[in-house]
Phi, psi and omega in degrees: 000068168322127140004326192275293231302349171305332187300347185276354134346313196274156161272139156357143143249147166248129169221149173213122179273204143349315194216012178080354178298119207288291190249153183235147160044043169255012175242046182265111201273140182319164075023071184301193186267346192228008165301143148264155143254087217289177174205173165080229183271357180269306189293345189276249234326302170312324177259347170285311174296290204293287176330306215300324202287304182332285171291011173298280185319301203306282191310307199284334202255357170222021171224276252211085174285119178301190176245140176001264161326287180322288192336304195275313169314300150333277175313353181253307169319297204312305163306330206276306179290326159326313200274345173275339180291302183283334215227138200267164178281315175220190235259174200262151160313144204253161170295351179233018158272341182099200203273332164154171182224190212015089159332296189328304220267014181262283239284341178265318149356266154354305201292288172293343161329298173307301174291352182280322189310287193313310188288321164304337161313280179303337173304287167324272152002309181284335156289315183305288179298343170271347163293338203260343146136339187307132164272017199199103201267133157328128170304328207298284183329316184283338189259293197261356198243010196201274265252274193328297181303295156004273166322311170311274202289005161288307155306310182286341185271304199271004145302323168287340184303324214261016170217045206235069190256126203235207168241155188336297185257033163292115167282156198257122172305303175307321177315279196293352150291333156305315180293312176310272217314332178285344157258030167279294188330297179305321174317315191294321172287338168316300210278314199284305170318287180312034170212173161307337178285350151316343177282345216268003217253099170100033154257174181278026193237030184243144182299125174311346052082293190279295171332283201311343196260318166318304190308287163319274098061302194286278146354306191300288177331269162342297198307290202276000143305340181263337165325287184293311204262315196127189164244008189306268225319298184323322181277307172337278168318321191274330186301318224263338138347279220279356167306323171306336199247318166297331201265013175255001165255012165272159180243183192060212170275028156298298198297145157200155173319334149110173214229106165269178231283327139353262179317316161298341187251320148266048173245307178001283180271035168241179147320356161268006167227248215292335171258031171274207205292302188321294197305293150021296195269325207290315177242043119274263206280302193306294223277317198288317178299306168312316144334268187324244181001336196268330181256032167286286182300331188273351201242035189023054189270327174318262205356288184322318226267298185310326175264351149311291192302285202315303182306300194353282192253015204270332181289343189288136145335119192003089197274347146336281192311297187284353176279316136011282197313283248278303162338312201263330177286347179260283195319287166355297184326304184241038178287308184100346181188133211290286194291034154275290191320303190317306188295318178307289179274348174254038179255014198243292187269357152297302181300307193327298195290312140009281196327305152304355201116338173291137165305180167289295169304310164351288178274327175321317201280323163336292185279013164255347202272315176280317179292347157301310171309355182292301179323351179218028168282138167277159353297314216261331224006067167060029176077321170311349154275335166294287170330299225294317221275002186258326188305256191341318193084002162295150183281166199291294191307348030092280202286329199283307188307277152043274185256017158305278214296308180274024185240324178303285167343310171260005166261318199289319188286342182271325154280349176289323186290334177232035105345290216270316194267337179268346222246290196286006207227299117127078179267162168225173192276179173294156179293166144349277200307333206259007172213162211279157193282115179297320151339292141325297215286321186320307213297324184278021191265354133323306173314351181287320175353250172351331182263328182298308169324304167310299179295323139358277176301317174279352194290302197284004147079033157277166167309141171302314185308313184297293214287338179279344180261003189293280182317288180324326186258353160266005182289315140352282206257000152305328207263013181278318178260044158258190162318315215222069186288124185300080175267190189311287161347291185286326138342296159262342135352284164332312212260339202275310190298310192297322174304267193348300204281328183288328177326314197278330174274316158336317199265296200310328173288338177278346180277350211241008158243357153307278179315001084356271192301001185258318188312315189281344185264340207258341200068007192259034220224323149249047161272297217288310200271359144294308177307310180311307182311287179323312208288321180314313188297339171287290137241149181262353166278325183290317208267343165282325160296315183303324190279353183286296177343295143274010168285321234247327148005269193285340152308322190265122178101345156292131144325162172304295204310308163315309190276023198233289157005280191288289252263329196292299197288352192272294221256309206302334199283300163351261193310316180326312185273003169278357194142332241282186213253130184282346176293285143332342140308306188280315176278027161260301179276321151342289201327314202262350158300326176305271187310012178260011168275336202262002195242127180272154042278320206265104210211072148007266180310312202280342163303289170330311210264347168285346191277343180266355179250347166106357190257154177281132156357279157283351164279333165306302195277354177284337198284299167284344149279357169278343189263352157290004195297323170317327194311309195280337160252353160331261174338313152280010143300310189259028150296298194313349192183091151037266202290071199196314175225064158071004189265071184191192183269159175316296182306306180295304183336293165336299185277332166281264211357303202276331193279306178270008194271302181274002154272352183244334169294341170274351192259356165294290182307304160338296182310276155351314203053049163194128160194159205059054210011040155200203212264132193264107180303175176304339191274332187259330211292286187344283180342280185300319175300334173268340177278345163309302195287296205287333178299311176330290192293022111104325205261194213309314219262302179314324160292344164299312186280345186270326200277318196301288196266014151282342159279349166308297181313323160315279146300001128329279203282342161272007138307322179290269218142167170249152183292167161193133220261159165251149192277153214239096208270170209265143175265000000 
């Protein structure tokens, strides 16, 4: 967290030079409301930590690899103190309150402080006897001199966190009673995992030791997801939490025998919860991507992707809008979380799309609609390809092919819409003067280097890790012959951005395997996929509309990765045992764990993206789930049919490819009310949306039967005459 990065206060700039160039700093990541911003010796000190973590990952994941648990415990700790640092518990002092307010809550601090100290103490004491040979740390010890005071001061710091309003660059006495309890807890699990007593975790033999350090640990984790994150994923983990304890007084396939709290909390904090599959992906695959993007952003490649589209596509029917797709979709790819995206690139292309003519919810719903399609882009889709290949067991390239053909799909269905809406409307595209020279840009295309490499390198069967640490160090040596050359300077800049940038998804993967681990401790994951069967023995389209439900349910208000996570362990083992392929199973709930920022009440991205256009909220996200809507049939084309993810002959592939191509183009058009260059009444919009169904559903005589009644339609509407929209002048 460099000096420069105040900058990020700012929104995107557009300028136009010389050379046209449109955009500037638009892969800078925003400021949340609750970041502090240090100046002096807090911020060097604050940015000497976020490298340090950064090259942590870098060094342990390609020279000196930890043993497993520790690795992840570290990485999870390390965010956990990152994130006390940085990002405050309650709202920040206002310029007309003075220095700051509820005294009281430095004097409880100070209070907890001690017992956190004290408990950091012992840890160390606790190092000692297992050095000295013991197999067995007193309970006394584990209990009143480590375990208890813990608790205290975890408890009493993050109560204290939330009334503790200090300023924007002030460090927080409570943040650092957090910051102890969180290594204290990891030392404890470091020293305790690494003996034979690591076996005993989740008998009535496992040290209390191991609870107490869970429960805190677990608390910590919850406290900086509603920082970061919010409060959905937190209430979700606290219902399914409170389900451990509760469930054995539920009736129905609710009910089980129960976990007491003991016994439950030391289990947790193993690879069957919190160091389980989520933390897994996060400190590996998730933390080395994130390095790359950050060092994407020190070498301006955001910038390069954006002014690239803009020549491309800028010139095009509201052309603002298709800059959007192509833009929000690259960015996207390797973002990791749609309304990250939104902000980052739709601080740029919303007023643009304004500009032309798009209502407001409009280019809002536009930049939510496309940076959610990031998220299911092949190679990286937002990290989210990684998690699928750790559930599963599938191989990672395996998955990236896969998901070519529905990631066409649904950016191809987002652009006819709003193609068909700039076209009904009668917008026109930018000027010549008003967009960057392509010419130019040719020449810089080399900067694409890097992502090819990364796909390369995994096409030709290296480790994701190599190939993500490949990309990075050519990301590194591309920029040398750019504009905007990486020295030593920019270089840990890169490495300051990626610490900062890793907090959120780091903590959130680790909350979203407490929910993971009650699901796997508890069984109710397979109860729940009991259920799904019954409803399948009725019908099996209704138990697939159901499992849509509760994938987008357990989505919302969530990251991709946490909703992709929870959704993955509730509904896929389901649908696996109705038959369905777990690969088609698992990319059924991707999907809709995706959409589920874009699907109201709850619509993250369109939140976000409304907050940069100026429209009410919920008039957005009703806006990108209609131009996402393919998003929402996507999934059930490729249960009915295969060959969508590649699992068929070269001819079958094919022949969906095209077949659904021209089914999501009609189903735009439907939506929209335009196709064939005029305006479609309520009647043909029917029409086209059922000839859209049957192209889709793949097989021979429905695709027959869709193009049959899609030239009916044709000529219909070249009876009418073509439309012409009215124009529409740039404000």
């Amino acid at each position: 967290m460099t000096s420069e990065n105040h900058k990020h206060d700012q929104a995107p700039t557009v300028t136009e030079d010389e050379d046209h160039i449109l955009a500037h700093d638009v892969d800078e990541e925003p400021v949340e409301s609750n970041r502090r911003l240090f100046t002096g010796w807090v911020l060097q000190a604050v940015t000497a930590m976020a490298i340090a973590y950064s090259a942590f990952h870098l060094y342990t994941l390609n020279i000196a690899p930890l043993e497993t648990w520790s690795f992840r415990i570290v990485h999870v700790c390390g965010a956990l103190i990152l994130g006390f640092t940085l990002y405050a518990g309650a709202r920040f002092v206002s310029e007309t309150e003075g220095a700051a307010r509820n005294r009281w809550t430095t004097w409880l601090s100070v209070v907890a402080l001690l017992p956190a100290l004290y408990a950091l103490y012992q840890t160390f004491n606790i190092h000692q006897m297992i050095n000295a040979g013991t197999m067995r740390i007193p309970p006394e010890i584990e209990t009143w001199h480590f375990g208890w005071p813990l608790l205290a001061a975890t408890g009493l710091g993050i109560v204290v966190s939330w009334f503790h309003v200090r300023g924007r660059a002030v460090f927080s006495l409570p943040d650092v009673v957090l910051s102890i309890c969180a290594v204290a807890s990891a030392v404890y699990f470091l020293e305790v995992y690494n003996t034979s007593m690591r076996m005993s975790t989740g008998t009535s033999f496992a040290p209390i030791g191991i609870s107490f350090a869970a429960i805190a640990g677990t608390a910590l984790i919850m406290e900086m997801t509603r920082r970061v994150a919010g409060m959905a994923l937190v209430v979700i983990a606290l219902v399914f939490l409170a389900y451990v304890f509760a469930g054995p007084y539920l009736p129905g396939f609710l009910g089980y025998p129960g976990l007491s709290v003991q016994r439950f909390f030391s289990q947790v904090y193993t690879d069957a919860g919190v160091l389980g599959p989520t933390t897994a992906v996060s400190s590996t695959y998730i933390i080395l991507f994130i390095i790359f993007a950050a060092f994407l952003q020190a070498s301006k490649v955001g910038d390069y992707f954006v002014n690239f589209a803009f020549a491309a596509a800028g010139r095009s029917r509201g052309g603002p809008a298709k800059v959007a797709i192509f833009a929000s979709g690259l960015m996207g790819m390797i973002n990791g979380t749609s309304a990250g995206n939104v902000v980052s690139t739709g601080s740029l292309t919303i007023p643009l799309m304004k500009k032309v003519g798009y209502k407001k919810q409009t280019a809002g719903a536009v930049e939510a609609a496309a940076s959610t399609g990031g998220q299911i882009m092949p190679p990286i889709m937002g990290a989210g390809a990684f998690i699928m290949a750790e559930i599963t067991g599938i191989p990672y390239t395996e998955i990236a092919i896969a998901a070519i053909i529905p990631a066409i799909l649904y950016f191809a269905s987002v652009y006819f819409m709003v193609d068909f809406e700039a076209a009904r409307l009668g917008m026109r595209g930018m000027r010549q003067d008003e967009l960057p020279r392509l010419g130019r840009l040719i020449k810089q295309v080399y900067l694409f280097i890097p992502i090819i490499i990364l796909i390369y390198a995994l096409f030709m069967g290296y480790s994701v890790i190599r190939a993500g640490t490949l990309a990075t160090v050519s990301a590194a040596v591309v920029s040398w012959i750019s504009p905007n050359k990486m020295g030593i300077r920019a270089i840990l800049r890169a490495l300051d951005l990626a610490g900062i940038m890793s907090i959120q998804i780091i903590v959130v993967c680790a909350c979203a395997g407490v929910i993971v681990g009650v699901i796997s401790l508890t069984g109710v994951g397979a109860r729940f996929s009991s259920l799904l069967l019954g409803v399948a023995e009725a019908n099996q389209l209704l138990a697939l509309v159901f499992a849509m439900f509760i994938s987008i349910l357990l989505g919302m208000g969530m990251p991709t990765t946490a909703a992709y996570a929870v959704a993955a362990s509730v509904v896929a083992p389901g649908l696996v045992e109705m038959g369905i392929e777990p690969l088609t199973a698992h990319f059924f709930v991707f999907y809709f764990a995706v959409v589920s920022a874009i699907t109201p009440p709850v619509a993250l991205a369109s939140y976000a993206a409304a907050g940069i256009s100026g429209a009410n909220a919920m008039e957005t996200s009703v806006a990108s789930f209609r131009i996402g809507l393919a998003a929402f049939v996507v999934p059930f084309m490729f249960f009915y049919n295969s060959a969508l993810l590649m699992d068929a002959s070269v001819w079958q592939i094919a022949r969906a490819l095209i077949t659904a191509t021209f089914g999501v183009y009609l189903l735009s058009g439907g939506v929209i009310g335009w196709i064939f260059r005029s305006t479609a009444p309520w009647f043909t919009r029917i029409i086209l949306i059922a000839a859209a169904l049957l192209m889709i559903e793949g097989g021979l005589y429905t695709d027959l039967a869709g193009i049959a009644v899609a030239v009916v339609v044709y000529l219909m509407q070249k009876q009418r005459g073509p439309s012409h929209g009215e124009p529409v002048r740039a404000s």
